[in-house]
N, C-alpha and C positions, 0 to 999 in steps of 0.2 A: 796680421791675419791669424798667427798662431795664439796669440792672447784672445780670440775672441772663438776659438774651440772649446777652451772649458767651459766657457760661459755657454756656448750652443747647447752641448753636450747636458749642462745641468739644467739649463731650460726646459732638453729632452726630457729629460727623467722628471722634471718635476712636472708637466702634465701629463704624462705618458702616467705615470703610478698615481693619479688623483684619482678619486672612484667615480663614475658617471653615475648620473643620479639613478639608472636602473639598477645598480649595484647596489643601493645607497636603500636605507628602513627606513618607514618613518611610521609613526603611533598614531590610530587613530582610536577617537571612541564609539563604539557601538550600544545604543541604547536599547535594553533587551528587558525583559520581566526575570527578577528572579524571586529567593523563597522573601527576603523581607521589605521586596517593593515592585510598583507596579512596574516601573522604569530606570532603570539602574543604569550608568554608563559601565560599559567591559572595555578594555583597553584590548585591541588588536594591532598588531604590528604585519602590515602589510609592502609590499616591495614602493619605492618610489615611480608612481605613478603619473603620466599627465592627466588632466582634469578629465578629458572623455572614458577614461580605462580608470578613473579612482571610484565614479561617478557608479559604473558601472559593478565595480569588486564590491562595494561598500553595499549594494543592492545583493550579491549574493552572502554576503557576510547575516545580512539582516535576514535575508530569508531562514540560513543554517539556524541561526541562533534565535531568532524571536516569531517569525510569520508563520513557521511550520505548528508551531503550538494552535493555531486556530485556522488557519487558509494554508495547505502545502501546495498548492495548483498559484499562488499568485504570483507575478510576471511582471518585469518592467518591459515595455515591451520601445520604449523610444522616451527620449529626455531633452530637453532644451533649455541652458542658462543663457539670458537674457540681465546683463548685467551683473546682480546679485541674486535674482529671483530662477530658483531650480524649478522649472517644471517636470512633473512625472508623468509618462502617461500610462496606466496600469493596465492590467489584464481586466475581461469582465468580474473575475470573483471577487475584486473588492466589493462592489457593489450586494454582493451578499454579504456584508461584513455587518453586523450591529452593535448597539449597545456597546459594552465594555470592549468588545473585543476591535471594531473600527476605534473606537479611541486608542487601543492599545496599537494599534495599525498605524494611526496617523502621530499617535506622540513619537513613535521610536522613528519614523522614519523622518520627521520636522527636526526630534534633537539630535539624531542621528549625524544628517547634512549639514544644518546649521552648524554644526560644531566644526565643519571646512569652513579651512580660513576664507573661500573666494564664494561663500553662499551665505546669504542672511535672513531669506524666508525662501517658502518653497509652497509649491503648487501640484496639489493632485487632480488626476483627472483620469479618467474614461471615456468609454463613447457617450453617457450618459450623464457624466458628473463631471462638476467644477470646483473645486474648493474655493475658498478664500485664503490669500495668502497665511501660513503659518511660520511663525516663527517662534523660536524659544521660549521664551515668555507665553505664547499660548499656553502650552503647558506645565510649565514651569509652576503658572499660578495656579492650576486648575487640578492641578492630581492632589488626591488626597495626602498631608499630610504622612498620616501612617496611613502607608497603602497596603498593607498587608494585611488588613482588616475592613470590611463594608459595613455598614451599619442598613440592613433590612426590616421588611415592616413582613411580620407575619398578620395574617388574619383568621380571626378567632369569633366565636358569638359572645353577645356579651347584651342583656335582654332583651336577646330577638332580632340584632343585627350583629352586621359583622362589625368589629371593632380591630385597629392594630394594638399590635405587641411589638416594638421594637426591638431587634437584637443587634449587637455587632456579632460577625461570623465573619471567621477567619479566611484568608483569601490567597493562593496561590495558582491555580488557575481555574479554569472558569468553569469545567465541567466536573470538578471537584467541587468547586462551588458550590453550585447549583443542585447538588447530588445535597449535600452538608444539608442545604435550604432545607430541601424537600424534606428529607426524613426527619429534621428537625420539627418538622409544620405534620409530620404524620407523628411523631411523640408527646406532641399535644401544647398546652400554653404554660407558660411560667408564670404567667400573671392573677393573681389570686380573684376574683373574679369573674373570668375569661374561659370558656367550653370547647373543647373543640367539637365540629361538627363532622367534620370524617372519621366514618367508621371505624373501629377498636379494632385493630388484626392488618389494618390497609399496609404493606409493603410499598417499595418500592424498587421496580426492576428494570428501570432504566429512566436519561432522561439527554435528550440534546437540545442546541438550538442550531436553527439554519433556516433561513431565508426572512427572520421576524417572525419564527413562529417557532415555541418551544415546545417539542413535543415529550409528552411523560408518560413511561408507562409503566403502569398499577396492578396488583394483585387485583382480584375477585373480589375482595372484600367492599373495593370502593365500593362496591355495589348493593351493598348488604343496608340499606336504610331501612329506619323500621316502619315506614309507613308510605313515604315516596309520595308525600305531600308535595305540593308546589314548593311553599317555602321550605322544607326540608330537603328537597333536592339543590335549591338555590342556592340556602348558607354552607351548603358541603362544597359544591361546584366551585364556586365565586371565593371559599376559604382557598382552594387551591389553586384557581386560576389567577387571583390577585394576588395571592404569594410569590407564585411562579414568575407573573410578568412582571411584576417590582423585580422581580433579583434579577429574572435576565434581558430586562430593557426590550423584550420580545411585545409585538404588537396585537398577538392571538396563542394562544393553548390548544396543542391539542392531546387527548387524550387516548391513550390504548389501555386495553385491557389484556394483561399477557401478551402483549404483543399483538393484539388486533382490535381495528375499528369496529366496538360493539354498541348497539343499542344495550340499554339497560335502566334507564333512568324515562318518565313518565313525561315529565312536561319538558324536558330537553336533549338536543340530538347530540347523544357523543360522539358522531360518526365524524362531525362537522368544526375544524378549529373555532373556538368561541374567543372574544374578546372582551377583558375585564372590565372590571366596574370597582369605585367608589378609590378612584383615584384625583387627586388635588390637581 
C-alpha cells in the first residue's frame, strides 16, 4: 500500500498543475482592411474558448478592428453551426451595407470564420437576407490582386458626349476614396482630347454614401453654366453622377449645394437623387 503513495501522489500533481484549456491562448486570424490591402489576416491571440463563446469573441474582434470603419451599429444578434456551415444572423444595418463596403463586410467575416478549424463556409442573414454559402475561396479569388489601388472610369466630353478616362486611384478606405474620385473628376481629364464639363472654380465640400445613394456636396460654382442648355446641363450632371456611381457602387446621386437641396439647373431637379447613365 506504501509503494503505491508516490505514485498517487505524483499522479496528483501531474493533473492537478496541467493548465485547463480556459487558462490555455490560442491564435486566431482576424481578417480586417489595412493601408496595403483590402483584407489582410491580423493574428489575435484570444483565451481558449468553446465553440459558442469563440463564435461569439471573434464577432466582437471584427467589429473593433474592421466593421466600425463603415457600419459601427452592426450586431450579431444569434448564430447556428449546422455541421460545418456557420450561420449568422445580423442586425438590420447590414442590409444598408453596399458596394465595396458589404463586400468588405462579407469577405472579413467568411475568411475570418473559415479559418476556425470546425467551420468551412458560412451564411449570412437578416430578417430580409439570405446569402449563399461563403467560403474562402469566395474571396480568395475575387479581391483584387493589388487591392490598394481601384482602377475608376472618370467621365469627361469628348465631341458632344460623355466619354471614360480610366484611372487607377489609390485606396484605403472608402470615404477617402471617394473624396480622391471626386476632386480628381473636378480637376479636370488627363486625357488629350477629353473636356471637362463642370464648371472651373466647382469645389468640393463634402461626400458620403448610405443607403445606395451617394450623396455630394458642391460649391455654387456647380452651378455657374454658361447657358443651361439641355445638353449643357446633361454632360455636367451625368460627368458627375457617372463618376460618382462607378466608384461607389451607389444606385442614385444626390446632390447639395453648400449643404442644401437647391434648384438651380433648368431641365433637371437637383432636389431629387438621379440615377446614372451610360453604363456597360
Amino acid at each position: 500500500m506504501r509503494k503505491l503513495i508516490p505514485l498517487f501522489l505524483s499522479l496528483c500533481l501531474l493533473f492537478g498543475c496541467a493548465p485547463s484549456p480556459e487558462s490555455g491562448r490560442a491564435v486566431r486570424n482576424v481578417y480586417c482592411t489595412t493601408a496595403d490591402a483590402l483584407l489582410a489576416p491580423q493574428e489575435v491571440a484570444i483565451g481558449v474558448l468553446e465553440q459558442h463563446a469563440e463564435i461569439e469573441r471573434i464577432f466582437l474582434l471584427l467589429n473593433e478592428l474592421q466593421f466600425s470603419e463603415f457600419c459601427d451599429a452592426l450586431r450579431l444578434e444569434s448564430f447556428s453551426l449546422m455541421e460545418d456551415t456557420l450561420t449568422l444572423q445580423l442586425s438590420s444595418e447590414y442590409d444598408s451595407l453596399t458596394g465595396l463596403s458589404r463586400t468588405l463586410c462579407d469577405g472579413a467575416l467568411a475568411l475570418t470564420y473559415c479559418d476556425l478549424p470546425y467551420v468551412n463556409s458560412v451564411i449570412l442573414r437578416t430578417d430580409s437576407f439570405e446569402s449563399e454559402p461563403l467560403s474562402s475561396d469566395t474571396f480568395l479569388l475575387s479581391l483584387p490582386t493589388h487591392s490598394n489601388e481601384r482602377d475608376c472610369n472618370f467621365y469627361f466630353v469628348k465631341d458632344g458626349v460623355l466619354s471614360e478616362e480610366t484611372r487607377t486611384i489609390p485606396y484605403q478606405k472608402e470615404d477617402v476614396f471617394l473624396k480622391n474620385v471626386t476632386e480628381a473628376l473636378l480637376l479636370g481629364p488627363q486625357t488629350e482630347g477629353l473636356t471637362a464639363s463642370i464648371p472651373s472654380g466647382t469645389h468640393l465640400n463634402g461626400i458620403r454614401l448610405e443607403d445606395n445613394v451617394c450623396t455630394v456636396d458642391l460649391s455654387a460654382e456647380f452651378l455657374a453654366l454658361p447657358s443651361h442648355t439641355e445638353e449643357e446641363e446633361r454632360l455636367c450632371l451625368f460627368s458627375l453622377v457617372n463618376t460618382v456611381a462607378h466608384a461607389s457602387g451607389a444606385e442614385q446621386v444626390q446632390i447639395l449645394i453648400d449643404g442644401e437641396s437647391r434648384t438651380g439647373f433648368t431641365h433637371y431637379d437637383l432636389t431629387q437623387a438621379i440615377q446614372p447613365e451610360l453604363f456597360d
